[in-house]
C-alpha positions as CSV (number, residue, x, y, z in Angstrom):
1,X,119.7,99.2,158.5
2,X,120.6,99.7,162.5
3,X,121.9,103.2,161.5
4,X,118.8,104.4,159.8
5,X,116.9,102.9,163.1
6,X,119.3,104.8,165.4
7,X,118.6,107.8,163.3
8,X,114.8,107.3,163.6
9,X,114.9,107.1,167.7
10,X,116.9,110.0,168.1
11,X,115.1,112.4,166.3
12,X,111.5,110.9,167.9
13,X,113.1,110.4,171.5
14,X,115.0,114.1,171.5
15,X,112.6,115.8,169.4
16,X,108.4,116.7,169.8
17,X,108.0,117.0,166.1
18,X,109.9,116.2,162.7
19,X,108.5,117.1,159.4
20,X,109.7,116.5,156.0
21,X,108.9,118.7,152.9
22,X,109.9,118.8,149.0
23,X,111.2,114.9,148.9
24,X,110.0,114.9,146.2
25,X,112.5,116.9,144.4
26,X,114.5,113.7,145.1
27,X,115.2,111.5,142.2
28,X,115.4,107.6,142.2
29,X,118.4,106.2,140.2
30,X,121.4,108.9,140.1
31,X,123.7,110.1,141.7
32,X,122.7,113.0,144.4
33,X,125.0,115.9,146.3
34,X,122.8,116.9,149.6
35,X,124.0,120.3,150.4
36,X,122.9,121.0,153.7
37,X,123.2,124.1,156.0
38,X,125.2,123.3,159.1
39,X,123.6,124.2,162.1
40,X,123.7,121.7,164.6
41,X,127.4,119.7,164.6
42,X,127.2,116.1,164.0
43,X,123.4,115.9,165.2
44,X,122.7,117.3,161.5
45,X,123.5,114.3,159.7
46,X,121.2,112.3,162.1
47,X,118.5,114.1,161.4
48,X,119.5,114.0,157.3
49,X,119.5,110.3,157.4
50,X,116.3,110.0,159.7
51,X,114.2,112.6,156.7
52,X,115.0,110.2,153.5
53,X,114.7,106.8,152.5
54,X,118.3,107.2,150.9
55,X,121.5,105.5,152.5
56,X,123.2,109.1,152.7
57,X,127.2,109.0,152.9
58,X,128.4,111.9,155.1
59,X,131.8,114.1,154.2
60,X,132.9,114.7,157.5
61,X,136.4,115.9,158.2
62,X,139.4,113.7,159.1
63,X,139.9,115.0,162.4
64,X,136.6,113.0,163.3
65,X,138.0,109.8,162.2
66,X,140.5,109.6,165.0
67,X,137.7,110.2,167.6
68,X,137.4,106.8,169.1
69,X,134.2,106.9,169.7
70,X,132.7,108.8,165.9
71,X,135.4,106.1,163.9
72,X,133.4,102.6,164.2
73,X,130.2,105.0,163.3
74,X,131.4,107.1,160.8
75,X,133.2,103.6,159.2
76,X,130.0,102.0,159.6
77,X,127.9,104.6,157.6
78,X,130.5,104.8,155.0
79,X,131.5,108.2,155.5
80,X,133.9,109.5,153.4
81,X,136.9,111.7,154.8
82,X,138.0,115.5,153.5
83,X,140.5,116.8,154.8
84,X,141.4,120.6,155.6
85,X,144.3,122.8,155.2
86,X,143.8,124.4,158.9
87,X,146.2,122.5,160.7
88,X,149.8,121.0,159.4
89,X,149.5,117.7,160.4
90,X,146.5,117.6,157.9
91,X,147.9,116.1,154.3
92,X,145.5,117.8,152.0
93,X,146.7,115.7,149.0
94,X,145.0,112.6,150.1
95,X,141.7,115.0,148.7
96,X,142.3,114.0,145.8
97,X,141.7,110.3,146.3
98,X,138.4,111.8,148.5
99,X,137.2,113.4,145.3
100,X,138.1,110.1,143.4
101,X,135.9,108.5,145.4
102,X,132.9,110.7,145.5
103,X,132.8,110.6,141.6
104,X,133.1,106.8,141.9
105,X,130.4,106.9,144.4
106,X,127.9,109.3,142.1
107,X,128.6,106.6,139.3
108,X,126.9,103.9,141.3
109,X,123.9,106.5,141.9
110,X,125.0,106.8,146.1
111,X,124.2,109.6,147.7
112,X,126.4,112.1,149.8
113,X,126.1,114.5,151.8
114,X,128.1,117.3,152.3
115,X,128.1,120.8,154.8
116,X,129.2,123.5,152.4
117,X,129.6,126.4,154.8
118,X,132.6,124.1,155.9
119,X,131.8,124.4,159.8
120,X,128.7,124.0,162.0
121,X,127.9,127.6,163.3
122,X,125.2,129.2,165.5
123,X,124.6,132.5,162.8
124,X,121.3,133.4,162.1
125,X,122.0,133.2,158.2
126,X,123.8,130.8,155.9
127,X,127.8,131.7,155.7
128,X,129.6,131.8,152.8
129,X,130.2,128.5,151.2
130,X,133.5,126.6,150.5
131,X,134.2,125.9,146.0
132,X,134.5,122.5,147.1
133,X,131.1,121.2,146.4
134,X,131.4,123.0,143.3
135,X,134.7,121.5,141.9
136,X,133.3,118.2,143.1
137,X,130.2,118.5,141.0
138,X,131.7,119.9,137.7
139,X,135.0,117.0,138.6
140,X,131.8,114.5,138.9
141,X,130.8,115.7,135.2
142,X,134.5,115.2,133.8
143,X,134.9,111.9,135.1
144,X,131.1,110.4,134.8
145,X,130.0,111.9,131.9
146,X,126.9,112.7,133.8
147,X,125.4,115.3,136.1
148,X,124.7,114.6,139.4
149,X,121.8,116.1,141.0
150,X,122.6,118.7,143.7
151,X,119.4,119.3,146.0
152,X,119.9,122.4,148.6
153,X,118.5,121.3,152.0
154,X,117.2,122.7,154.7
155,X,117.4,122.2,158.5
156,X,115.3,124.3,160.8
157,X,115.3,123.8,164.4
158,X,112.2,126.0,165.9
159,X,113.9,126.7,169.4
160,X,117.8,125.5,169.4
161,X,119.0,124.8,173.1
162,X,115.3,124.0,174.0
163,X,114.3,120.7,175.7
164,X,112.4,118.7,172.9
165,X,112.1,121.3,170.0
166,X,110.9,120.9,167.0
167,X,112.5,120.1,163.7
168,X,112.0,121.2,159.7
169,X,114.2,119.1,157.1
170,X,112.8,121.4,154.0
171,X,114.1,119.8,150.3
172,X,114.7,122.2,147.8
173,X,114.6,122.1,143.8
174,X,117.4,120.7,141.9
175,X,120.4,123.5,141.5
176,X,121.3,124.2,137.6
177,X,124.6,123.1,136.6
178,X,124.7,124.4,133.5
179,X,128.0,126.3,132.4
180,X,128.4,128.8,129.8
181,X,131.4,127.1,127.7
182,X,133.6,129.8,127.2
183,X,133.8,129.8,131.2
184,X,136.8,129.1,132.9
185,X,137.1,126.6,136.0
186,X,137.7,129.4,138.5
187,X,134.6,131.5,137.2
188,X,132.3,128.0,136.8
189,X,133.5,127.1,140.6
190,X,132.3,130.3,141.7
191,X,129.3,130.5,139.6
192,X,128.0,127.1,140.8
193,X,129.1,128.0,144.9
194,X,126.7,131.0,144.3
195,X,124.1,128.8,142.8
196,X,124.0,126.0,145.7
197,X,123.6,129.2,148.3
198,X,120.7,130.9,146.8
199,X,119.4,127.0,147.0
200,X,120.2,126.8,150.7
201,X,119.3,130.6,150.9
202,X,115.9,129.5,149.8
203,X,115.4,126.7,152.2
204,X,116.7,128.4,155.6
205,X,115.5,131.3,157.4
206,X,118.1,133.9,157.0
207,X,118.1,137.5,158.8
208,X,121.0,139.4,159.9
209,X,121.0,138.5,164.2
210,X,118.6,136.1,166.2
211,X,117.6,139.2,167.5
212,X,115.6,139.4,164.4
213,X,114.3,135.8,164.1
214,X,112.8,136.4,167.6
215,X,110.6,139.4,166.1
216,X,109.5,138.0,163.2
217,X,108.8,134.6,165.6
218,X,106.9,136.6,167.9
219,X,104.7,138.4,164.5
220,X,104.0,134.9,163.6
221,X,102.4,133.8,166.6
222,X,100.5,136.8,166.6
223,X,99.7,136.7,162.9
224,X,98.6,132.9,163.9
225,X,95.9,134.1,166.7
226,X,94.4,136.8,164.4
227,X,90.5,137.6,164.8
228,X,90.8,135.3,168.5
229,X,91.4,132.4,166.2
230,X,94.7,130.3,166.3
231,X,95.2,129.0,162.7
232,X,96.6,125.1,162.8
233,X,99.5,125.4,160.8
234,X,102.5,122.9,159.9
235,X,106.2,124.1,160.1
236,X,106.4,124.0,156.6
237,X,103.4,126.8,156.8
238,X,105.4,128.6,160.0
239,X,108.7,128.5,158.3
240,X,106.9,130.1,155.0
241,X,105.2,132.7,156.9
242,X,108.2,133.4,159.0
243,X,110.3,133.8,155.4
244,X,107.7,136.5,154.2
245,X,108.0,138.0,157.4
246,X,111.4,138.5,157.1
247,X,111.4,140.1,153.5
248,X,108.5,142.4,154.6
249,X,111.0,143.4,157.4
250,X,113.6,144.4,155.3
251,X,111.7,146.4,153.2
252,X,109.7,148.2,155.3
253,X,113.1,148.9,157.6
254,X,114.5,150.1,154.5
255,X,111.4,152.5,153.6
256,X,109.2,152.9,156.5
257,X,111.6,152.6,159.7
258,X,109.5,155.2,161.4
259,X,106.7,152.9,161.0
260,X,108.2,150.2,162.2
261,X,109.5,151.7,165.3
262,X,106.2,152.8,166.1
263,X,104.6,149.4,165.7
264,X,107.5,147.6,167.3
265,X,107.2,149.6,170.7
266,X,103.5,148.8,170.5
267,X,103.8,145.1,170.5
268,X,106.1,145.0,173.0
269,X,104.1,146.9,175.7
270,X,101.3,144.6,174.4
271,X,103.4,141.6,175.4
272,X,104.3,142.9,178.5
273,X,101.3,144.1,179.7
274,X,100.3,140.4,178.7
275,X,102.8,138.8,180.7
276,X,102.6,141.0,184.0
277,X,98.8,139.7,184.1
278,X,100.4,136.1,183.2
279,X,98.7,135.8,180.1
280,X,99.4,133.9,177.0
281,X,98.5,135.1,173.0
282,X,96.2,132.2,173.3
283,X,94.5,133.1,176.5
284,X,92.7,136.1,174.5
285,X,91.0,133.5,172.0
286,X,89.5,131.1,174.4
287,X,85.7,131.5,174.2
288,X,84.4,130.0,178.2
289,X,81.5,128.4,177.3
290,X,79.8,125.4,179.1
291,X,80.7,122.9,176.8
292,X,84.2,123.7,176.7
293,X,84.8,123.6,180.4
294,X,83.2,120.4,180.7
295,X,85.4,118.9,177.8
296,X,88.6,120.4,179.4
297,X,87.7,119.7,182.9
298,X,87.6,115.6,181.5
299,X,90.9,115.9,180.1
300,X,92.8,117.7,183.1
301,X,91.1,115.0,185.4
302,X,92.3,112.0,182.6
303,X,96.0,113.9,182.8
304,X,96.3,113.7,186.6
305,X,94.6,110.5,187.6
306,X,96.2,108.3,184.6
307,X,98.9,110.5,182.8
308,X,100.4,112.0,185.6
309,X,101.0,108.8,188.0
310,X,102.8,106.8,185.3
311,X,105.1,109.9,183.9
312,X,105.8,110.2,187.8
313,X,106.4,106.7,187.4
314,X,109.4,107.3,184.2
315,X,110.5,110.6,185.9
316,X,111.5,108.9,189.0
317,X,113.2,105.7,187.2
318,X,115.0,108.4,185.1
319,X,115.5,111.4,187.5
320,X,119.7,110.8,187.8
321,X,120.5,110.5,184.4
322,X,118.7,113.4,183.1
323,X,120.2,115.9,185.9
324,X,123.5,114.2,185.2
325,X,122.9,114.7,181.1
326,X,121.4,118.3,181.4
327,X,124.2,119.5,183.7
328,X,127.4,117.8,181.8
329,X,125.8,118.6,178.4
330,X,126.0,122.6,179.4
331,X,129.4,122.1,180.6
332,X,130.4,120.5,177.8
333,X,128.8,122.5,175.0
334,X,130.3,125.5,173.8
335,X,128.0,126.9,171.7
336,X,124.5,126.7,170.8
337,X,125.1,124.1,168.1
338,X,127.0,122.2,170.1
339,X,124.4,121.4,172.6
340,X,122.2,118.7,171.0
341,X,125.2,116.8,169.4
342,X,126.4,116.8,173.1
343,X,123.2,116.1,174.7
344,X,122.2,112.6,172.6
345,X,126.1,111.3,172.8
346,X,125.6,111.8,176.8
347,X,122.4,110.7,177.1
348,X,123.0,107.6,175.2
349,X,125.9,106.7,177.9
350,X,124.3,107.7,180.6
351,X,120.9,107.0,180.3
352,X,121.7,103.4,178.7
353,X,124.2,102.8,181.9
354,X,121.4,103.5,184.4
355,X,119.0,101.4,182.5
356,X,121.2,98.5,182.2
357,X,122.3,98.3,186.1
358,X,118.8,98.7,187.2
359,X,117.3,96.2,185.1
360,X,120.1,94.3,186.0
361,X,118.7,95.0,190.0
362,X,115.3,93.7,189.1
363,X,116.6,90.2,187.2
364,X,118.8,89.3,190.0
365,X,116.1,90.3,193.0
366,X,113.0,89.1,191.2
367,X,113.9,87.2,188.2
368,X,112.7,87.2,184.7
369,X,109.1,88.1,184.5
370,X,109.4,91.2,186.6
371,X,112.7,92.3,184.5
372,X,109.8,92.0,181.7
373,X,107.5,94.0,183.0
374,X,109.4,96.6,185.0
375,X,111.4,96.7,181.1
376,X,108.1,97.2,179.4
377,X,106.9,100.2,182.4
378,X,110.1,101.5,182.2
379,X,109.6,102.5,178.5
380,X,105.9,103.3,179.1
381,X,106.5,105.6,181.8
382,X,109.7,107.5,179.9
383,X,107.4,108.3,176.9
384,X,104.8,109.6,179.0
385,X,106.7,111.5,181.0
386,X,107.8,113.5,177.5
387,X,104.6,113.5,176.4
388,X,103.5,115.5,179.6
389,X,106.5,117.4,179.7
390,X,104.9,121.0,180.4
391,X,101.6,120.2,181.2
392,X,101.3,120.2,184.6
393,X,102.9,124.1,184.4
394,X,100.4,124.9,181.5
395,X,97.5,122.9,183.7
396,X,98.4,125.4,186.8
397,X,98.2,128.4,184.4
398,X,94.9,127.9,182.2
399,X,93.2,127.3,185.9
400,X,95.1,131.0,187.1
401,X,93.9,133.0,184.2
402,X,90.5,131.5,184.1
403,X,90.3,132.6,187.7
404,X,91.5,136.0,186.6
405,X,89.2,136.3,184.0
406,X,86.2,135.6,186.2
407,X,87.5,138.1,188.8
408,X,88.1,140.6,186.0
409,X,85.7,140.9,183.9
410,X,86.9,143.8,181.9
411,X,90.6,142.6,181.1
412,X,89.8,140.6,179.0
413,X,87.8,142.7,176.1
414,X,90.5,145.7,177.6
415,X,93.4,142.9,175.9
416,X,91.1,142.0,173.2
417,X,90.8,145.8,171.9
418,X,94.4,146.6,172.0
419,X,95.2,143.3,170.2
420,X,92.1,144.2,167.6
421,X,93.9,147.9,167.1
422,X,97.6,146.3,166.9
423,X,96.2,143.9,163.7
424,X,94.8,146.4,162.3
425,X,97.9,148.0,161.7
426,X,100.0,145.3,161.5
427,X,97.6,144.9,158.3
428,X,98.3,148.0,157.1
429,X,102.1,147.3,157.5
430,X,101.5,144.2,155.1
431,X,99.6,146.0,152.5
432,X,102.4,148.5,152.3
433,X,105.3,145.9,152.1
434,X,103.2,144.0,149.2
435,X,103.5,147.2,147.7
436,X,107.1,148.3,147.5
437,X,107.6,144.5,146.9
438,X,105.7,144.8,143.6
439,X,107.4,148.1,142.9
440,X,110.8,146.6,143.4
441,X,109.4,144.1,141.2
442,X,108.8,146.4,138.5
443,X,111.7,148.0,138.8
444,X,113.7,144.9,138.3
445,X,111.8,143.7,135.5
446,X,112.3,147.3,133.8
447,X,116.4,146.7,134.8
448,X,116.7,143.6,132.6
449,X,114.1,144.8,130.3
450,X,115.9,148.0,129.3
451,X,119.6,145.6,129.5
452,X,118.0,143.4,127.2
453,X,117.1,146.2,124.4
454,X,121.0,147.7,124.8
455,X,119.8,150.3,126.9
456,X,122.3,149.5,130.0
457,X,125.7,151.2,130.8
């Protein structure tokens, strides 16, 4: 399908890494309700489509469909329209006929996809979700007979506004639909809204400001360079690490703020001492030895005699269109999850309008072959030149801090001690919140334990 291949060069051209966990909480042969966070405007349900085999239909709001440019797409993918009571041209009776259709839909075993928290958003947490998910899952059961499956899903972009981030779809377990049956439709609605966010909850990184998800980013990385060792990890592992992180935070900000003042100013006047000498987390783990040298010495030489000519090559063929993408994409995004919806519509004009008049150059100067080939190097030298993104800065700074090292000798094991006395407490920190998380534990278990025997108020 040339949707699910548009999907697929997106994601691999605009992002360095896409990984896909829990499809396999995705059932063959029924009806499904994806119930996604909504973090990124429309570039969400391109990278949806791009994580799953399924042909997902989108519920996307009218308003879209009299965008001339999202109608034939939105048309094409057979997305289905909802519309909203925030303006008064809207006629929010023709839901009903959108629900009609969705419950058709789940009957023939399709698969939507709908954005719960109603609008995309660039929060740190999961907002509050709209019923109407809910009412059109327990609808669904009134009309079909049959439950359809609701998977929560998660999207996790590591650095949002960054050139070529990367990107978590994360697949969670099935939410339960069941109902008590004395349970009215208002209290059901509600019960199952609650259930689909504890889903989404469960898949998402939630803290209360981005202030926070930088800390417990920056923990991570140091957590991942522990004992002058960085541990390989996927994003599935990051994002799992960074979600314990987060829970240890709020307890031990809860019950140990004092603590965590303490160790907080620490790590920051480790990082900046760190950057003043221009050093990275990494630097600190490199062990110099002959071998290594030689090895990396191979590869810089391999990067600037091969690599670096033909990305040269794709930056200078693509030079114009980027600046003219990067700068109209800032002017036109307004907010952070804005900016990669605006950035791949752009660049797709742009880029494919500066392709097409300078292959068109090369056919009518050279002819045929050269279109070929200069096609063919034109491709080549683009994907290289992402590929290399970075490295010549990261090339320029290994060489510097190397150099510093050998001039230094002492920095180094000075950086290495403070980093070996800032684990050690950052170990003693974890113990601690293993512990009041066992004792809220406990204290939980006594809670239902106690309501259970007729004990409660």
């Amino acid at each position: 399908m040339v949707w699910k291949q548009f999907c697929h060069l997106v994601v691999k051209t605009f992002y360095s890494k896409f990984e896909i966990t829990g499809q396999d909480h995705i059932p063959n042969n029924q009806g499904i309700i994806f119930c996604v966070n909504h973090v990124n405007a429309l570039i969400d349900a391109v990278v949806l489509q791009a994580s799953t085999t399924k042909n997902v239909r989108p519920l996307a709001r009218s308003g879209l469909f009299k965008n001339p440019v999202l109608k034939p797409i939105l048309k094409l993918i057979g997305a289905v329209p909802i519309y909203r009571r925030k303006t008064e041209e809207t006629d929010t009776s023709k839901n009903i006929d959108t629900f009609s259709k969705c419950y058709e839909l789940l009957a023939q075993n399709e698969t939507l996809v709908i954005f719960p928290e109603g609008q995309s958003h660039s929060d740190s947490y999961v907002h509050d979700l709209k019923t109407g998910v809910a009412r059109m899952v327990l609808g669904a059961i009134d009309a079909n007979g049959v439950e359809p499956v609701v998977i929560p899903v998660g999207l996790t972009f590591v650095r949002k506004r960054a050139a070529r981030t990367e990107v978590l779809v994360h697949y969670g377990s099935a939410v339960d639909l069941k109902i008590p049956k004395d349970m009215d439709d208002y209290d059901a609605s509600h019960l199952v809204t609650d259930r689909v966010k504890a889903g989404i909850e469960a898949v998402t990184l939630n803290a209360p400001s981005w202030k926070d998800i930088d800390l417990v980013t920056r923990l991570e990385s140091f957590f991942s360079m522990r004992h002058g060792k960085r541990r390989t990890s996927t994003l599935k592992q990051r994002f799992q690490s960074l979600q314990r992180i987060i829970e240890a935070q709020h307890l031990l900000n809860e019950y140990e703020p004092d603590k965590v003042r303490s160790l907080m100013s620490k790590l920051r006047l480790f990082e900046r001492l760190c950057k003043v000498c221009g050093i990275n987390n990494y630097h600190l783990g490199i062990k110099y030895r002959p071998v290594l040298l030689v090895l990396y010495t191979l590869r810089t030489l391999g990067i600037v005699l091969i690599g670096f000519p033909v990305a040269i090559w794709g930056i200078l063929n693509n030079y114009i269109p980027y600046k003219i993408t990067t700068w109209l994409t800032q002017k036109v995004s307004k907010d952070t999850d804005q900016h990669d919806t605006a950035q791949v519509l752009i660049g797709m004009g742009f880029f494919g309008l500066f392709w097409g008049l300078q292959s068109y150059y090369i056919f009518q100067t050279f002819g045929l072959t050269w279109l070929i080939i200069y096609v063919i190097s034109l491709l080549i030298g683009a994907a290289v030149a992402l590929s290399l993104r970075g490295e010549y800065r990261r090339t320029l700074e290994n060489l510097k801090v190397f150099f510093l090292f050998v001039r230094k000798k002492d920095l180094k094991s000075y950086l290495e001690t403070k980093r070996h006395d800032l684990e050690i407490e950052l170990a003693q920190m974890v113990r601690i919140a293993k512990r009041l998380s066992k004792s809220q534990e406990g204290d939980e278990l006594e809670y239902k334990s106690t309501k259970n025997e007729g004990g409660g108020l």
